[in-house]
C-alpha positions as CSV (number, residue, x, y, z in Angstrom):
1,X,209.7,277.2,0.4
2,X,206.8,277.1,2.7
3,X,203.7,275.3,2.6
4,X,200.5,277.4,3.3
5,X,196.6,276.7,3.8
6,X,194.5,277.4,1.4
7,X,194.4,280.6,-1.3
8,X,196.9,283.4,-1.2
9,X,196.0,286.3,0.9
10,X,197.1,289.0,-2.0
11,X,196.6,288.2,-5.9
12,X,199.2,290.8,-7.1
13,X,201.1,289.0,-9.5
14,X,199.2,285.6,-9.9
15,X,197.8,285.1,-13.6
16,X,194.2,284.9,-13.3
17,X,194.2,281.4,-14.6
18,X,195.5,280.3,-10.8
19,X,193.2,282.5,-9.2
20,X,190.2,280.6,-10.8
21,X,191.8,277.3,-9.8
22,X,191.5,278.4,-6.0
23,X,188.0,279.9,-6.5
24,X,186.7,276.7,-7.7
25,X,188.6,274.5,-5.3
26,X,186.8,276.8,-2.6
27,X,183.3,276.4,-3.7
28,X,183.7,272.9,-4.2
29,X,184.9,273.1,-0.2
30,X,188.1,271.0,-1.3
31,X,191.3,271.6,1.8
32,X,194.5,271.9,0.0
33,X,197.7,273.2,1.3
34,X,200.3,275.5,-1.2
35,X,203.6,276.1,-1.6
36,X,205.3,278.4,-4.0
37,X,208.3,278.5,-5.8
38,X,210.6,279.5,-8.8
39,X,209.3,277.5,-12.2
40,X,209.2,274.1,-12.0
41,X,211.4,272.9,-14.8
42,X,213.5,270.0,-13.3
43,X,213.1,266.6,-12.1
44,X,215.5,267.9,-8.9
45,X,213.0,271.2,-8.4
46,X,210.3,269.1,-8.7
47,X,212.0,266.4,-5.9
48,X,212.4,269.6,-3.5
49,X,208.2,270.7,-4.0
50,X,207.9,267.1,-3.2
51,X,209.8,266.8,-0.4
52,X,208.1,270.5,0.8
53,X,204.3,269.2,0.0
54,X,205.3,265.5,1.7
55,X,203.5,264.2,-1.6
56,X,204.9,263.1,-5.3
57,X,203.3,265.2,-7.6
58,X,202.1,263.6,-10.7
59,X,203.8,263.3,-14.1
60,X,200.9,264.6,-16.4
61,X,201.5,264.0,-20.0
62,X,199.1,265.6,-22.7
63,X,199.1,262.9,-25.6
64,X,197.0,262.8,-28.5
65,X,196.1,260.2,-31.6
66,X,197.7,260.4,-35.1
67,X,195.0,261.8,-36.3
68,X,194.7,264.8,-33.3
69,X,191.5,264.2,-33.0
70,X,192.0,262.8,-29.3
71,X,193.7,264.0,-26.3
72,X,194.2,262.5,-23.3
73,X,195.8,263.7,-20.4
74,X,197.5,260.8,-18.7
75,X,198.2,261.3,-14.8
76,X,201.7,258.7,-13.7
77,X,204.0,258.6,-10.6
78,X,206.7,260.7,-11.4
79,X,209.3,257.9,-11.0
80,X,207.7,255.5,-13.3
81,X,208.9,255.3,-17.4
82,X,206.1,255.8,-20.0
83,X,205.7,253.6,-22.8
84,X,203.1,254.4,-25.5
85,X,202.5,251.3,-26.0
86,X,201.9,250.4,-22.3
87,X,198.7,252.7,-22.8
88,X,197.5,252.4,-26.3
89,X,195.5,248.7,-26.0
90,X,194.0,249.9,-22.6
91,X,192.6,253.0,-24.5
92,X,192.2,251.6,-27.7
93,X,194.0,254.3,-29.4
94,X,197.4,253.2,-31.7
95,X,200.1,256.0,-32.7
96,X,199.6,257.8,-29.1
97,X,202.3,261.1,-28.6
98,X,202.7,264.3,-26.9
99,X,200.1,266.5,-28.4
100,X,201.7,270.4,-29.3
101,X,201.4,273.2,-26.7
102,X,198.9,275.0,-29.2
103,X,196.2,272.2,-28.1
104,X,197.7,272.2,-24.6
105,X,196.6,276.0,-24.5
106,X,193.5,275.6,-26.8
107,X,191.9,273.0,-24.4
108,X,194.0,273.5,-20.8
109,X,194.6,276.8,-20.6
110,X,198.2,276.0,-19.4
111,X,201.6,275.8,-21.0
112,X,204.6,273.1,-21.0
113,X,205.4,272.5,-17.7
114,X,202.3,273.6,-16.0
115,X,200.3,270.2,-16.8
116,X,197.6,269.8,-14.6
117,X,194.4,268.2,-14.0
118,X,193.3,271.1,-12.5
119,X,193.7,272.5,-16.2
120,X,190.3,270.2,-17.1
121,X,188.5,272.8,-15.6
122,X,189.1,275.0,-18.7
123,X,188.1,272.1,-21.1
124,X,184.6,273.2,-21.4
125,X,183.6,271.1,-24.8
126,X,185.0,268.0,-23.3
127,X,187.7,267.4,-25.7
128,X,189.8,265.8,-23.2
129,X,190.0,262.5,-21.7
130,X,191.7,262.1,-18.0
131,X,193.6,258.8,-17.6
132,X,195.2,258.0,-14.3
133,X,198.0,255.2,-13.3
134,X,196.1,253.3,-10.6
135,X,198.7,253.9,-8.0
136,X,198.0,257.8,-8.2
137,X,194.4,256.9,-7.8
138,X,195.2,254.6,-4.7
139,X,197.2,257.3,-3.1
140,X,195.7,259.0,-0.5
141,X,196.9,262.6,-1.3
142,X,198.2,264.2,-4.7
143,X,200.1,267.0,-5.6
144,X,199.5,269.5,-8.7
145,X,199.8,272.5,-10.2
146,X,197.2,275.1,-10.4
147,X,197.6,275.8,-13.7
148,X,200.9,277.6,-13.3
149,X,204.9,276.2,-12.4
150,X,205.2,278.3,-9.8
151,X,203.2,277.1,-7.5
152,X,202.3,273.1,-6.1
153,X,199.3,272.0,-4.8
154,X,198.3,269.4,-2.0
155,X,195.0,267.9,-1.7
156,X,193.5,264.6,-1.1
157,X,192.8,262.2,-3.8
158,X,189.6,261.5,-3.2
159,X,188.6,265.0,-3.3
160,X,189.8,265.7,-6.7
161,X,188.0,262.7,-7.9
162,X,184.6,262.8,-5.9
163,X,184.5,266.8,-5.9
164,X,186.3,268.4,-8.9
165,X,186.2,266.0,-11.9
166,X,182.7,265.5,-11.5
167,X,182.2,269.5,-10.8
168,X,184.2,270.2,-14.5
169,X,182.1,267.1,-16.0
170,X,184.9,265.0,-16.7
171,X,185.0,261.1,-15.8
172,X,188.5,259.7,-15.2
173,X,189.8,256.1,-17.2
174,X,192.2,254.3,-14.7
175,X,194.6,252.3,-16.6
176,X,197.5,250.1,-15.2
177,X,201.0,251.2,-16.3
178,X,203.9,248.7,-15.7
179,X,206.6,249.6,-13.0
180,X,209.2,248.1,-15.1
């Protein structure tokens, strides 16, 4: 693995969906630096990306209400445990899980495994509210997907939160999860 600046140079065999995240991150002028590598699908995969990118890259849950009529997408340190009910008073929102792919495609335009916030830029009616762990907002750089496992993403924090979320119209909730 390698990291690179910026875009690929050659698109043959990205899926489109990546593409679009590295055209918007260009018009928005947002730096980031890639890597890419075989699917993504362990914590010890994951740990090598890391080490690659010099950055944790989040753990991004997509959770929703009993009812499925919210979804959040939650943004953590990798390394930290979730609890539901860590979350649930800060959000107001009781009986939180994982919400099914089907949404997770319906809304994101991205599959198990690919979680991303870059994926809110495909949320066009909104129906999907970003929560991050304070200590991923404190960070000064984050790592992420674009849309796809097979590649990572660095780029500093404050970009993605000053630039992008405000470019796909979506307003972040920071909440404060416990270390444990």
């Amino acid at each position: 693995m390698e990291l690179h600046h910026g875009r690929p140079q050659d698109a043959a065999g990205r899926e489109d969906k990546e593409m679009r995240v590295y055209d918007l991150l260009d018009s928005l002028g947002i730096e980031y630096e890639r890597t890419d590598h075989e699917p993504a699908q362990t914590m010890e995969a994951c740990n090598a990306i890391d080490a690659v990118l010099g950055v944790i890259i989040c753990k991004n849950l997509f959770l929703c209400n009993r009812q499925k009529t919210k979804f959040y997408l939650l943004m953590m340190p990798g390394d930290k445990p979730f609890h539901t009910k860590d979350l649930s008073a800060q959000i107001g929102s009781a009986r939180l899980s994982f919400a099914t792919p089907d949404y997770m495609q319906a809304f994101l335009d991205i599959k198990p495994g690919s979680v991303s916030v870059m994926g809110l830029m495909n949320d066009h009616g909104n129906r999907v509210q970003l929560l991050i762990d304070e200590p991923v907002v404190k960070a000064e750089m984050l790592g992420c997907h674009p849309c796809v496992n097979t590649s990572s993403l660095r780029m500093k924090t404050a970009d993605v939160l000053d630039k992008f979320l405000p470019a796909v119209h979506h307003a972040p909730i920071v909440v404060r999860l416990p270390q444990e």
